[in-house]
Every structure is written in C-alpha cells, then in structure tokens.
N, C-alpha and C positions, 0 to 999 in steps of 0.2 A: 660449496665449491670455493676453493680458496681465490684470492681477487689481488690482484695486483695493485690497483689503485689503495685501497682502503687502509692507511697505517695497521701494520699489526706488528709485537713487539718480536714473537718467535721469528716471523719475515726476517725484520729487522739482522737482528742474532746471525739467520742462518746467509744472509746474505755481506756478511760482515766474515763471517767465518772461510764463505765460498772465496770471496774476492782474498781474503790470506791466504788460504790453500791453493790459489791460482798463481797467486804472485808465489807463494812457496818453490812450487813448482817451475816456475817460470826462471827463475833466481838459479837454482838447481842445474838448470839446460845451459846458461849463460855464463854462469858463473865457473871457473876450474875451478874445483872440486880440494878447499883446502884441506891439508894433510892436519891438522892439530884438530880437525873435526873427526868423530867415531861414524862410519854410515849407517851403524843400527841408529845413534840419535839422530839424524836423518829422517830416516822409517818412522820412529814413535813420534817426530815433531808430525808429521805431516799427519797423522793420526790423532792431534793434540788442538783442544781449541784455540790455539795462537792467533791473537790479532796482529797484524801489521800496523805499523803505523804508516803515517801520508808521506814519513821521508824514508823512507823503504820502498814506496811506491814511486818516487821520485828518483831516488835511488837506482832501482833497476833501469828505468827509459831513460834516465843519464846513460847508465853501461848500454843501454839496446840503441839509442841516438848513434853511439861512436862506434860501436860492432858492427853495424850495417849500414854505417859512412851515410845516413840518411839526417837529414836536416829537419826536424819539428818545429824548431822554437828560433827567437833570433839572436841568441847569446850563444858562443862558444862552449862546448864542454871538453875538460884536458882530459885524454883517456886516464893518466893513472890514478886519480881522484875518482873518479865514475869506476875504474877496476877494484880500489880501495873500499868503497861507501858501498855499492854491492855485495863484495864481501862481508861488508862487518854486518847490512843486513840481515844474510846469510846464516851467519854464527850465532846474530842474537835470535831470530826465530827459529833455530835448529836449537837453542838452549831457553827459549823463554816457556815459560809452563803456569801460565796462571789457571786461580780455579774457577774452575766449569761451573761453578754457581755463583760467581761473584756478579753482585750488581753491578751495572757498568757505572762508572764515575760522570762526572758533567763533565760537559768539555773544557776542558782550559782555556783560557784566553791570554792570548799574550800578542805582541806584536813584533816586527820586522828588527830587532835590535841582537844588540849582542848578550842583553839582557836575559834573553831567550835562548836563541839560537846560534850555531857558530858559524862565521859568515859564509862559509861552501854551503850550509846548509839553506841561508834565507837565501843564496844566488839561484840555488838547485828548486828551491819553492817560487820564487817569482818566476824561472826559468818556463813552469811548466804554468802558471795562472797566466803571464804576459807572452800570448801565442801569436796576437793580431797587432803586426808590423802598423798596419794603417788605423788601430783603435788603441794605440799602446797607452794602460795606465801608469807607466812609470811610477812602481809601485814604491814607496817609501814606510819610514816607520812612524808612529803615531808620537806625541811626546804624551810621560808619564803622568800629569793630571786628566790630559783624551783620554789613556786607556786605562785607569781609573772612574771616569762618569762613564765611560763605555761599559766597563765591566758591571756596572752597580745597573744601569739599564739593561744590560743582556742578563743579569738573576732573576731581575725582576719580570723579563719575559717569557724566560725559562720556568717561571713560577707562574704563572700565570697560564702556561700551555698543560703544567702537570693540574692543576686543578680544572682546569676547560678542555680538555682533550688529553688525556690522558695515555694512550695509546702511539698519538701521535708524539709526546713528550719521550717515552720508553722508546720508541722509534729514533728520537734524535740525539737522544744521549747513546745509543747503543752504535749509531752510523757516524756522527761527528765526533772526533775525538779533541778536536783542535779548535777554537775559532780563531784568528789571526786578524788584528786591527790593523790597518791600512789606510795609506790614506794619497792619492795623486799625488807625483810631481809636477815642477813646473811645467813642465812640455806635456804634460798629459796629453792625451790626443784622443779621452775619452773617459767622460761623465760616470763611473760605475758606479753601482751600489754595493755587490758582491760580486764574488767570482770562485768558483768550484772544477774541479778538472778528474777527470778519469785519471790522471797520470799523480792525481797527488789525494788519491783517496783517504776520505776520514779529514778531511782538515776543508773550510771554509776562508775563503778570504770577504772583509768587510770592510766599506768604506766608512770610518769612524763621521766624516762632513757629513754624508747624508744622510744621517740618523738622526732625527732629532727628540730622539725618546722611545720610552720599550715598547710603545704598538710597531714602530717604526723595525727596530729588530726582532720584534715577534714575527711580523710578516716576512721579514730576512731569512732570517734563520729556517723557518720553515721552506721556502723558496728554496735556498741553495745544499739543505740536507737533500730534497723531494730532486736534485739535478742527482744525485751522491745515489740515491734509492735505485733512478733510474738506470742511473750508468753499471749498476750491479746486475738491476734486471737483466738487461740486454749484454751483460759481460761477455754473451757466446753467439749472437744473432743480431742482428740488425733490427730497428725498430724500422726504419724505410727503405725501399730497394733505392732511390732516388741517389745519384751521385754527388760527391762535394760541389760540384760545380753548378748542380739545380741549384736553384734560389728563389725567395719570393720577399715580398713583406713581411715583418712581422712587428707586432703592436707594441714589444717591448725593445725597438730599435730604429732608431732613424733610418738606417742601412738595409737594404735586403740581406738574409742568411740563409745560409743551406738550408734544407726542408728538413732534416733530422734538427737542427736549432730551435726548428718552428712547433715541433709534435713534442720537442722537449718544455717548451714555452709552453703549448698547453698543458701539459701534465702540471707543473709548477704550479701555476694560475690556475687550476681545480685544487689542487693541495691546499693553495693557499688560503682557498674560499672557504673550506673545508672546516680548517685551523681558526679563522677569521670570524665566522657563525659561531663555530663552540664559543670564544670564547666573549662573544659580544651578547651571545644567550646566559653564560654564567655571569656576567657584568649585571645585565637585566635583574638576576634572581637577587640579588645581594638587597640586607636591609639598604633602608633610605639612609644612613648614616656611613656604611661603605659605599655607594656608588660615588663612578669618576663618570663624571658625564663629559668630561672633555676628552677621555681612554675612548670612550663610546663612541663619541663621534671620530677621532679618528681612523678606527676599527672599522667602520661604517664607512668610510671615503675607501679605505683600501679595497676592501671586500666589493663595492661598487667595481673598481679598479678591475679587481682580480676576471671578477664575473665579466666583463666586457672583453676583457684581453682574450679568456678562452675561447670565447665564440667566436671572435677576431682570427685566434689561430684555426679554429675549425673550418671555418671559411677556407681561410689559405691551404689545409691541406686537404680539403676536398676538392678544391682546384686544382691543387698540381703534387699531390704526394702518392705515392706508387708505395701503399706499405707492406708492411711485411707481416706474414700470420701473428706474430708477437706483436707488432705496432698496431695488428687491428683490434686483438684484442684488448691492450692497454687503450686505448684508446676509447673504445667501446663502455670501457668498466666506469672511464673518466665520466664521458656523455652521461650518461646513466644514472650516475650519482647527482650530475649538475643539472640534468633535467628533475629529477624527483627532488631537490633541493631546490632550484631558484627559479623563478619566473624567465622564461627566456623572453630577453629588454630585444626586441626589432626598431 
C-alpha cells in the first residue's frame, strides 16, 4: 500500500508534476488568454512534465491577491506587474519542455539580492514567506562570504542525506528547487530558522544565523521540504476540519497556531527523526578514522528534539483536532513509524 509518510522518489516526481499541472491550470482560468500564444501548445504543455518554479507560484497569488481584492499578506501588490509576471509564467510553462528522464538537479542556493533575483521578484517571494503581521521576519539578504559557508554546509548535508537516506535525499532534490539564505532584520519580531509557503512552492527559505553547521541544515532542509511534501499532499483536501481561528500550543512555537500548524509540526518532526536516525546510524558504521563524533552528537540532540516535539503535537491534536480522512490517515502512517522506531520518552 502506498504511504504517505515514508519518503519515496516517484511520490516525490508525481507530486511535483501534480502541483504544476494545477498551477498550469490555475494560470489558464486567470490569466487572458495571450494572443502570441498557439492553444494547441496549450493542450500539449498541460500534457508535458513541466515544472513550475516557486515564482510562478508566487506569481499567480500575486495576480489571484488583486483579482479577488482579497488581502493575504501585508505588502501591497500593483495589479499590472501581478497581470505581467502571470503572464510571462504562462508563456514559459506553455513553452517549456524538459526531458522526462532527466535527473532533477540539487537546489540552488542563492539569497535575497539582486544578485539572484530582480527585485519584483525577491518583493513577490518575501511577500508570500512574511504572512504574520505579529511574527514578521523582516526578511533581508545574506552577505557574500554567509552565503558562501552556508552554501559549502548545505553540500555537505545534502551529501550526507544521499548517502544515509537516500530516498529521502531523491525526495528533496526532486521538491526543492530553490534554497534561499536569509537572514532577520532589525525589527525582526521573530526568531526563524526557515520558512516554506504553499503559495511559493519548490523554494525554501533559511535563516543563515541559526545554522551553525550541516547537522544544523540537514535537519532544515528536511523540516521545511517534509512542509513542501505536505502542502502537495493535501493540495485538494484538508488535512483538519478544524478552522483558522482554532488554536492550541505547539512545541515548536512560543505562540499558539492553528491546529492544521500543529498536525503539520508533526509530520515535520517524524520526517525529521526519520532523516536524523539514518544518518546518525551511517555515522555509526563509518571506520574509526572517518567518524565525527561531534556531527554525532549533534544529530543525537536534534533527533532527541525532533522525537519529543512529535508526541507534543500528538498530544495537542488529540485534544483538540477534528481531522479529516486524509489527516487521519497521514497521521496515522506518522505514529506508526515513530512507534516501531523510537521508544515512546513519558
């Protein structure tokens, strides 16, 4: 039976493909229908494994923010820029045609500058990570020796997940396309480590400060792809019947958050444990001449971490979460693994 919890790489694929053929679509209903485009290319893209990227995903809730005069985020968007950047989305996934057997690439990492991106676009990408008025990261860019030792720590955890979990490594190069270094401004009004959004699929954002080395972004990376996995899961159904406005505790937040926050915090925090074990058991195996026994213990504090946090959220949504056939089951697959894997700590 296939499992939702359990990284697998086709998952990965087909749930990368689904979220572009949604947005394809989506784009399609919204967008008028340029005339220099053909509608049979149309037809064959939507039939074509086209990925989208995460500002193409930003891109459309830009144009769907201003269409339906509805407010998400706490920045401004000018309709003709949200009508333009939709478009050109449009055009390149009605024209883009990569091949259907090509290994997916590692994610790029860049950060918030112009270096990278052109400034509509890093406005349009913080727009949608910076959503909590009252926890704003006031996101800025990293400077070029940060995202340099950042980059040379994220290889090496990315190298580290393909040899210790291997599945789940094919899994995150196939759903991340992006990571994005960041790092608080002054007025921060909130401690983040990363941050991930439905609305900017395929890209992670990372706080470069609180890393302080690749267990640090192995445990990351996997955290906020495993939010990315999610949010495709559930791209057509709800994981809790439970409203924005329910709330409770949760262990990876000072604040109370919605109960879909909290079933999402568990998922995370089994993935994480998951990632955590493989690759603290391949550490183990390694002659005496490679082992890092300071990587080890690390790995071993998070994974402590991780295991606590879940059952923390299980707690919480056995108390007050109302879910839904897809949230019990993912939820279910979670326990299940984390009972046959760790000692449940009372």
């Amino acid at each position: 039976m296939e499992t939702f919890f359990l990284p697998n790489a086709q998952q990965a694929k087909n749930l990368r493909s689904s979220m572009s053929s949604l947005l394809f679509e989506s784009l399609k209903e919204l967008v008028p229908f340029p005339s220099s485009l053909d509608k049979n290319k149309l037809i064959e893209a939507l039939e074509s494994p086209h990925y989208a990227r995460p500002l193409d995903f930003a891109a459309y809730f830009d144009l769907l923010s201003v269409s339906t005069d509805q407010t998400f985020h706490t920045t401004t968007v000018q309709t003709n820029l949200a009508q333009q950047y939709a478009a050109d989305s449009l055009s390149r996934l009605t024209h883009f045609s990569p091949v259907a057997s090509a290994t997916p690439a590692t994610p790029r990492i860049s950060t918030l500058s112009s270096a990278f991106y052109h400034p509509d676009h890093i406005q349009s990408l913080i727009r949608w990570w910076d959503m909590e008025p009252n926890n704003s990261p006031q996101l800025t860019a990293v400077s070029e020796n940060s995202l340099l030792s950042a980059s040379n720590d994220i290889h090496l955890a990315l190298t580290h997940l393909q040899l210790a979990a291997p599945e789940m490594y094919q899994e995150v190069i196939t759903v991340v396309s992006d990571i994005v270094l960041a790092q608080p401004g002054k007025d921060s009004r909130m401690a983040f480590g990363g941050i991930s959004s439905f609305c900017s699929w395929g890209s992670i954002c990372l706080n470069q400060v609180r890393h302080a080395g690749w267990t640090d972004y192995y445990k990351k990376i996997v955290h906020e792809c495993s939010h990315l996995v999610l949010f495709a899961i559930a791209r057509n159904e709800p994981l809790v019947l439970n409203g924005p406005t329910d709330t409770c505790s949760s262990p990876l937040r000072m604040e109370s958050r919605p109960i879909d926050g909290v079933f999402h915090a568990a998922f995370v925090s089994a993935r994480e444990a998951l990632a955590l074990d493989a690759c603290i058991t391949f550490l183990e195996e390694l002659d005496e001449n490679s082992k890092d026994d300071s990587a080890k213990e690390s790995l071993e504090n998070h994974l402590h971490s991780s295991v606590l946090a879940f059952w923390d959220c299980c707690d919480q949504l056995t108390a007050h979460a109302n879910l839904s056939e897809l949230g019990e089951r993912v939820l279910s697959e979670s326990k299940q693994y984390m009972l046959e894997s760790f000692e449940v700590i009372t």
